[in-house]
C-alpha positions in Angstrom: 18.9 32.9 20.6 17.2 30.1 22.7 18.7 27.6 20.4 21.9 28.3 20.4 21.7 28.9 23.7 20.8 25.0 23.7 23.9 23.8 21.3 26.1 25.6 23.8 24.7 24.3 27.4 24.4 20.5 26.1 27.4 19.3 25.1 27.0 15.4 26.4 23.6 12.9 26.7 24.6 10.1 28.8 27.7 8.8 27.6 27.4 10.7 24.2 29.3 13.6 23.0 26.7 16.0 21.1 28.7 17.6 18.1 25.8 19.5 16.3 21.8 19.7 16.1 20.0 17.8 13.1 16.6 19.4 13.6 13.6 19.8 15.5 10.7 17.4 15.8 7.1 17.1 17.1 8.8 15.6 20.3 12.1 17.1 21.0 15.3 17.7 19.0 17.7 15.5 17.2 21.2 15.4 17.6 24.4 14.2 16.1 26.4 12.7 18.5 29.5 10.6 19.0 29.4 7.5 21.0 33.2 7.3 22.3 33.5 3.5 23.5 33.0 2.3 19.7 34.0 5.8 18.0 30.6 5.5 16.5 28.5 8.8 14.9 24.8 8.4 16.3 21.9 10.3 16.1 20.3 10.9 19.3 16.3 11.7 19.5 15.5 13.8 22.4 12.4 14.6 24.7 12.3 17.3 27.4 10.4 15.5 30.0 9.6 18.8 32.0 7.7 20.8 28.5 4.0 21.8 30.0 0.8 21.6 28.3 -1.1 18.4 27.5 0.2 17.0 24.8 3.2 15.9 26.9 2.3 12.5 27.9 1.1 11.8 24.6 5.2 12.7 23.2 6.2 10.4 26.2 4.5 7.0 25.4 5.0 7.6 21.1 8.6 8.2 22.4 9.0 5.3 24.3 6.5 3.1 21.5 9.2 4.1 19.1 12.1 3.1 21.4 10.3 -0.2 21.9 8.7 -0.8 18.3 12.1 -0.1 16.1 14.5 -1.6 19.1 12.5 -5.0 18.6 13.5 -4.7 14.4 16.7 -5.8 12.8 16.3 -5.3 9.6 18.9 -3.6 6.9 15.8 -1.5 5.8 14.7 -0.2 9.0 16.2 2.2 10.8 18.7 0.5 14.0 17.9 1.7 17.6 21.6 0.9 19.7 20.7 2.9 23.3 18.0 4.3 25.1 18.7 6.2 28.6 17.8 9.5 30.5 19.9 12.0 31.6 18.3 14.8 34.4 15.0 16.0 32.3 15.7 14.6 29.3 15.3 11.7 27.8 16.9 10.2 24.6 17.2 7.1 21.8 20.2 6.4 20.4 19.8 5.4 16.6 22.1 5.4 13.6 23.1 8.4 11.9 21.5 8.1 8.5 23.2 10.3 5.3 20.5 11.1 2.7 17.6 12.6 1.7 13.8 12.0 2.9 11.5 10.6 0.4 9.5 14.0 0.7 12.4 16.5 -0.6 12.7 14.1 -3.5 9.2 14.4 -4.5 8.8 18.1 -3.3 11.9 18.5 -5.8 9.5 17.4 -8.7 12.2 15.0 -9.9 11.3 12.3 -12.4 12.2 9.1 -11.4 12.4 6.1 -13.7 9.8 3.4 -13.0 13.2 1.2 -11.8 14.1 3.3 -9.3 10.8 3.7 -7.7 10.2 0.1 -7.6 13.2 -0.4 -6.3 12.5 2.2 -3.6 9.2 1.2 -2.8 9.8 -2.4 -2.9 12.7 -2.0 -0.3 10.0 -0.3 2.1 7.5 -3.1 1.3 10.5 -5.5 2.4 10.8 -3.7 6.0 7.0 -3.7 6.3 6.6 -7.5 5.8 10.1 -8.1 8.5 7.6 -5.8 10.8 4.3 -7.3 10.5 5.7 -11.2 10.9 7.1 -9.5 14.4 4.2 -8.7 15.3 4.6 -4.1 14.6 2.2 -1.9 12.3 3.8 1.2 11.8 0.9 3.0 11.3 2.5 6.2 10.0 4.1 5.8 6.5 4.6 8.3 4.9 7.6 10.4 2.4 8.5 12.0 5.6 9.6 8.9 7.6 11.5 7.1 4.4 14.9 8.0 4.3 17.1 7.3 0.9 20.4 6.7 1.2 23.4 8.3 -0.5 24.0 4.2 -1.5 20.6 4.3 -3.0 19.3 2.0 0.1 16.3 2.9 1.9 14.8 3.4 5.5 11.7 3.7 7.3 12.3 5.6 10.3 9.8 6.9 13.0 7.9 4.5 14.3 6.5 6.3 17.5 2.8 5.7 16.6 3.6 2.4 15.9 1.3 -0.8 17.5 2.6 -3.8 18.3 0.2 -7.1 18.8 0.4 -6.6 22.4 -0.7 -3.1 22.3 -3.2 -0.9 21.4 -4.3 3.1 20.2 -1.8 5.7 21.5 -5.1 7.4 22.9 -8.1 5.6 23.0 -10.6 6.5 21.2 -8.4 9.0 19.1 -6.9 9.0 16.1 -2.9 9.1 15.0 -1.5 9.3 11.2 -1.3 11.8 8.3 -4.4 12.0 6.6 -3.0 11.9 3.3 -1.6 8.7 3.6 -4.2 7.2 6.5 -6.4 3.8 4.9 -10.0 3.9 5.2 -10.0 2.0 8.7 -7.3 4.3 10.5 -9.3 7.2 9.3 -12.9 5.5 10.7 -11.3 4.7 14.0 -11.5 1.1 13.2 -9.3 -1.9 14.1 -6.1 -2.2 12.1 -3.4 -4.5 10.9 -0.6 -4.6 8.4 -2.3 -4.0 5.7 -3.0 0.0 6.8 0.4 -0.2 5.9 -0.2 -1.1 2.7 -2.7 1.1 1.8 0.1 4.0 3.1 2.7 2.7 0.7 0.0 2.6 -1.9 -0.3 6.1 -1.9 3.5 6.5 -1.8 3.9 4.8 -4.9 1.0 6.7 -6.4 2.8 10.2 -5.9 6.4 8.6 -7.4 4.4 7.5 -10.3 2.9 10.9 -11.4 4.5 13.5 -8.9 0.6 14.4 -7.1 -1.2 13.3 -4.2 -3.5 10.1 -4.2 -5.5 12.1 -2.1 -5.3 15.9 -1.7 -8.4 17.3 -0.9 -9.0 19.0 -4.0 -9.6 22.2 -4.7 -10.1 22.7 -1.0 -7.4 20.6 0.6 -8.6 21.1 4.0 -8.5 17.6 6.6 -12.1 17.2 5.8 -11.7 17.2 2.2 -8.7 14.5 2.3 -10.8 12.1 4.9 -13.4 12.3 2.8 -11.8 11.5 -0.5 -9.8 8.5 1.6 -12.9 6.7 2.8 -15.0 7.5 -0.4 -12.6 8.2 -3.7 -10.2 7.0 -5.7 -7.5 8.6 -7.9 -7.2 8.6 -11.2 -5.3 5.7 -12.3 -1.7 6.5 -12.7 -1.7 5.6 -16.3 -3.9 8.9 -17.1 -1.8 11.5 -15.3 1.4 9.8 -16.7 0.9 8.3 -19.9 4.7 7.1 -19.7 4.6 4.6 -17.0 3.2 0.8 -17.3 0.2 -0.6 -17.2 1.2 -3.0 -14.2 1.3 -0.1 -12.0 -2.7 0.5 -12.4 -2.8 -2.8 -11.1 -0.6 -2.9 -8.2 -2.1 0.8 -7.2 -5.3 -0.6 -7.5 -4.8 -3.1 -5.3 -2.9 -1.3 -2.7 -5.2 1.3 -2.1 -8.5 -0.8 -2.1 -10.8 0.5 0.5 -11.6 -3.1 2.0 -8.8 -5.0 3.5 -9.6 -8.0 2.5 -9.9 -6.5 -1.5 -5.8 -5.2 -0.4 -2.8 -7.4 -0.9 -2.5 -9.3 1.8 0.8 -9.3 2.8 3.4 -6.8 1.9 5.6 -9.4 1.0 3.3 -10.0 -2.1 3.0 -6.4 -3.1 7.1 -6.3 -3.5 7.0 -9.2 -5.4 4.3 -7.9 -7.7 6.7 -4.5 -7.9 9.9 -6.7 -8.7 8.0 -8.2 -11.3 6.4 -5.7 -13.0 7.7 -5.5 -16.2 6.0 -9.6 -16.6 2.5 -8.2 -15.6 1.1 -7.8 -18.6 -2.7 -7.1 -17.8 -5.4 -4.4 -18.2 -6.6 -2.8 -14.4 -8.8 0.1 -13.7 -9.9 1.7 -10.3 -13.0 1.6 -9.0 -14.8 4.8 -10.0 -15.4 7.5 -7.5 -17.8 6.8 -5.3 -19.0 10.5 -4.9 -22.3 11.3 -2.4 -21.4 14.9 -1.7 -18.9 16.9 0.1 -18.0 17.3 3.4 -18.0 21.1 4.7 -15.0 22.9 4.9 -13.3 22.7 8.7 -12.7 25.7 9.9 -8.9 25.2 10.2 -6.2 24.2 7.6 -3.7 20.9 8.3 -1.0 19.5 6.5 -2.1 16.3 5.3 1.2 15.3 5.2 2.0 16.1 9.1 0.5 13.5 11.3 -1.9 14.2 13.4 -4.4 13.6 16.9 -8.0 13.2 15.3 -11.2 12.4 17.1 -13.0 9.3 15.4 -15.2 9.2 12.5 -17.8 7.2 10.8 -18.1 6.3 7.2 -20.9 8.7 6.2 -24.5 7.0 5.9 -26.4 6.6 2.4 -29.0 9.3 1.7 -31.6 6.1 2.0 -31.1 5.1 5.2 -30.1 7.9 7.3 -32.6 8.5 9.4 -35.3 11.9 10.1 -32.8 14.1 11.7 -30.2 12.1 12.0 -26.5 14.1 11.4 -23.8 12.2 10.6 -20.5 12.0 12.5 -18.3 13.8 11.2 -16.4 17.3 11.5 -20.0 19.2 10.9 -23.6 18.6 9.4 -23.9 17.4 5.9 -25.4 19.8 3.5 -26.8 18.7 0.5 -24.6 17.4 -2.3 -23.2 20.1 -4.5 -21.7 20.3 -7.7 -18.4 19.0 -7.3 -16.2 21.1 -9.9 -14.2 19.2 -13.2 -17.1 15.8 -12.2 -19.0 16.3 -15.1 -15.2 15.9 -17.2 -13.8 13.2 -14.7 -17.0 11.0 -16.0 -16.5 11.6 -19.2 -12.6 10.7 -19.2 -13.4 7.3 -16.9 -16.5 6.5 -19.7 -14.0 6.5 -22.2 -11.2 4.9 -20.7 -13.9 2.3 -19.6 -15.1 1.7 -23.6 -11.6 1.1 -24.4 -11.0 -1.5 -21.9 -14.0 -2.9 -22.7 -13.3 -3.2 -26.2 -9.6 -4.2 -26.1 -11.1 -7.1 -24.0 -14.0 -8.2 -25.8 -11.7 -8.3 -28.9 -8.9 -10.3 -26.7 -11.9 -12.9 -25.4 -12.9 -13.6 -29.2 -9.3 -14.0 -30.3 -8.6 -16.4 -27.2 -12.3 -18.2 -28.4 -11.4 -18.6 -31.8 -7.6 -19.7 -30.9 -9.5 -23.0 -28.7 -11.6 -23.7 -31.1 -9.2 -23.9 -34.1 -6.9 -26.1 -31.6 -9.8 -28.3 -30.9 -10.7 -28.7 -34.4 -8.1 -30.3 -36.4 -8.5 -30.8 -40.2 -9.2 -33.9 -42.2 -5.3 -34.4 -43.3 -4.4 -34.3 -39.3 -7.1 -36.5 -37.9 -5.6 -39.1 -40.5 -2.1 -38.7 -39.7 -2.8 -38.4 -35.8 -5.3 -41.0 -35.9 -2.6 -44.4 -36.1 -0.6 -43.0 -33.1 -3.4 -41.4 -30.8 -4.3 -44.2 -28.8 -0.4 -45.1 -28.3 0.5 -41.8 -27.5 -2.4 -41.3 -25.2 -1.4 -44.4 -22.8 2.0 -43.4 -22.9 1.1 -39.9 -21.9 -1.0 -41.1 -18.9 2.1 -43.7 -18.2 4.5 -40.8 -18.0 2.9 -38.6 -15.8 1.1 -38.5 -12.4 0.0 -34.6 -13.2 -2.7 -32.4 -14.1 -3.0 -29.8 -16.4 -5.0 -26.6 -15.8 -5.3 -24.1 -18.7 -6.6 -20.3 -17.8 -8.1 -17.9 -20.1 -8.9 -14.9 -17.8 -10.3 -11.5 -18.7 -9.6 -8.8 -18.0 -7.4 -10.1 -15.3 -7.7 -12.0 -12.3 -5.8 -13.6 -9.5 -5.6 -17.2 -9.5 -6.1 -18.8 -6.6 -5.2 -23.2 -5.9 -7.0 -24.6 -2.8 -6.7 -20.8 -1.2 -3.0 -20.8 -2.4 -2.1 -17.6 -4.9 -0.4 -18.5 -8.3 -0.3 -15.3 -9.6 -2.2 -13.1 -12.0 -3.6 -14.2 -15.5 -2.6 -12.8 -17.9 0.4 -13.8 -17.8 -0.3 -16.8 -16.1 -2.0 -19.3 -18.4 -1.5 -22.9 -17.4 -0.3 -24.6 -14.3 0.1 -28.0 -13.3 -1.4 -29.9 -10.3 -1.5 -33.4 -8.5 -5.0 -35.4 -9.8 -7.9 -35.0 -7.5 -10.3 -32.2 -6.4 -8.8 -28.7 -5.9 -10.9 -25.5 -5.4 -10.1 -22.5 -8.0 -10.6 -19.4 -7.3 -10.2 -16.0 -9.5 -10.4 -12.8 -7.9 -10.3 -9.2 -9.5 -10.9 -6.2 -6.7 -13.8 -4.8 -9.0 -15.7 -7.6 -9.6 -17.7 -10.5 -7.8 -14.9 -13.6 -7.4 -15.4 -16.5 -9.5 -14.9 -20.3 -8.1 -15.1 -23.7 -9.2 -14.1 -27.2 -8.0 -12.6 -29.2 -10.6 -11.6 -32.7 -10.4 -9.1 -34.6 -12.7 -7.4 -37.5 -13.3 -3.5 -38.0 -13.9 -2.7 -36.7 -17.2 -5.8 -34.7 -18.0 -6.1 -31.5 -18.8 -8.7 -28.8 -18.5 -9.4 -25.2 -19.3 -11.3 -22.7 -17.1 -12.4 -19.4 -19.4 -13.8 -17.0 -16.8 -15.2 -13.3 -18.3 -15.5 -10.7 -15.3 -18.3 -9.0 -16.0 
């Protein structure tokens, strides 16, 4: 009754002409709205500046972040803030009126979406994150819930009202904003962040379009405590074992996404949509870390949506067994007991044991073909060393006279990234020769579950040289 009491007594906002409610939020209600100097449908996002309790100044400042944050963005994959005013006790953002559905009905509607159309989706969101983070905003709260996709197949990230700019800081300090499900590691600890939280969010986002589950749901209890836990400690399965039908690639550019160091995260998200635009070229074998499990956290006493986003107190990375100290408890949302049987771990080894074999077979095998391969192309028969062996020394010098380049030839396994004087190539495989100006250069291969390899080379113009690395 209260609510349509509402739709009846507010009929304008400012200059706008309210025509029907969209919903209700955390912080107020939305609106559709028409603006009548342009003739232009809006959507207007409302706070009641006179609602009691304490949580009120918090809606305030995310409402005025997001006014700030988003109106500072002009982007075609973010959404566009035109107006922001205040009329009597309320006040109110005027945005554009977006026609679709939120990335969370589609996955809550269990459809199966071809490994196109997620890239495509996800890659569009990775484009509005990189437009954000080179002006200087971390959204801080992706998540299905805040990606709207368009009737024209488009996407956009909306909500950006925990969002930090480079000027800012915390909503709260010393608490905690986010949806624990898609949170990183640092956001979770109460530790500085950047844009690459962002990253680790959309990492989870693509790891539910890929198999239709949560990267991190708390398992069989899928309390808060349960999802912190598993997003500081764990790591999913890789996509590839819940759905056999997707590519390889995408165990890559998971793995990489939701690595628990930043630095071991891609660094931009300007490199993750490339990697997602090109997936079908990465032809490479990843693997996740295994799960790094030192006993369960206790059950909270209360039950959260990990999906909602939510005020947390701070936490700490819990301590190793070794060096916590004679009674010591560690800060979390209780005391630690000690480590239980964790249900289905005894199976989950025995699955990651095997997938590990393969991989490790598949790659020895590849290492002796590529060893073999050299060696046969560095030993030429008799009848060829004859026939090459009047021209050689001509076609050397003209060679050396031709070109002022370097060659570099990689032989990589199972993968790494390649890295020129701190510059990234790409990954190899695929990549398996570049060329470079003559001189010293600093090469660097890096894989997220191994120690990185690096060596300085130095060559002359026209000389060539092949760098086999084995991670081991």
């Amino acid at each position: 009754m209260d609510s349509n009491a509402d739709k009846i007594l507010i009929k304008k906002l400012g200059r706008y002409e309210i025509l029907s409610e969209l919903g209700k939020g955390s912080m107020g209600i939305v609106y559709k709205a028409i603006d009548p100097l342009i003739d232009r449908t809006v959507a207007i996002k409302t706070i009641n500046l006179n609602l009691s309790g304490d949580e009120i100044a918090g809606f305030v400042e995310r409402f005025n972040r997001e006014a700030k944050s988003a109106g500072r963005l002009n982007h075609p994959n973010i959404v566009t803030i035109y107006d922001v005013g205040k009329t009597d006790d309320t006040a109110f953002i005027a945005m554009e009126h977006l026609e679709g559905q939120e990335l969370k009905e589609i996955i809550a509607s269990k459809q199966k979406l071809q490994p196109e159309r997620i890239v495509e989706i996800t890659a569009q969101i990775a484009d509005a994150l990189a437009f954000a983070h080179d002006n200087g905003v971390v959204h801080r709260d992706i998540k299905p819930a805040n990606i709207m996709v368009l009737r024209n197949g488009s996407v956009k990230i909306m909500d950006f009202g925990i969002a930090m700019t480079s000027s800012g800081s915390q909503t709260i300090a010393g608490t905690i904003l986010g949806s624990p499900k898609y949170m990183s590691p640092e956001q979770v600890s109460g530790m500085t962040v950047d844009g690459r939280t962002d990253i680790f969010s959309l990492g989870a986002i693509l790891y539910e379009l890929l198999t239709g589950i949560s990267a991190f749901d708390g398992g069989s209890s899928s309390n808060l405590a349960s999802i912190m836990f598993q997003v500081i400690n764990e790591m999913p399965e890789l996509p590839t074992m819940v759905n056999t039908t997707i590519p390889t690639a995408f165990d890559y550019i998971v793995t990489k996404a939701l690595a628990k160091k930043q630095e071991d995260r891609y660094q931009s998200a300007r490199e993750m949509a490339d990697d997602l635009r090109n997936f079908k070229k990465l032809s490479i074998f990843a693997r996740l870390p295994s799960p790094v499990l030192t006993g369960k956290w206790p059950a909270a006493n209360f039950q959260k949506d990990g999906d909602a986003t939510v005020l947390l107190a701070p936490i700490k990375k819990r301590p190793a067994a070794n060096s916590r100290k004679k009674g010591a408890s560690p800060l979390f949302l209780g005391p630690i007991r000690k480590s239980p049987v964790v249900p289905g771990w005894s199976l989950q080894k025995k699955r990651i044991s095997i997938v590990i074999a393969i991989i490790f077979l598949a790659s020895s095998a590849l290492f002796l073909y590529v060893s073999l391969t050299a060696i046969q192309h560095q030993s030429p028969t008799a009848a060829e060393s004859k026939t090459a062996g009047a021209h050689s020394k001509v076609r050397k010098n003209k060679e050396v006279t031709a070109t002022t380049r370097a060659n570099l030839d990689f032989a990589v396994l199972p993968w790494g990234e390649v890295f020129l004087d701190g510059k990234r190539l790409g990954v190899s495989p695929p990549l398996k020769k570049i060329k470079l100006s003559p001189g010293k250069h600093l090469i660097e291969i890096k894989n997220a579950n191994f120690s990185p390899y690096s060596k300085t080379v130095k060559l002359a113009a026209g000389e060539s040289l092949k760098i086999r690395h084995k991670f081991n």
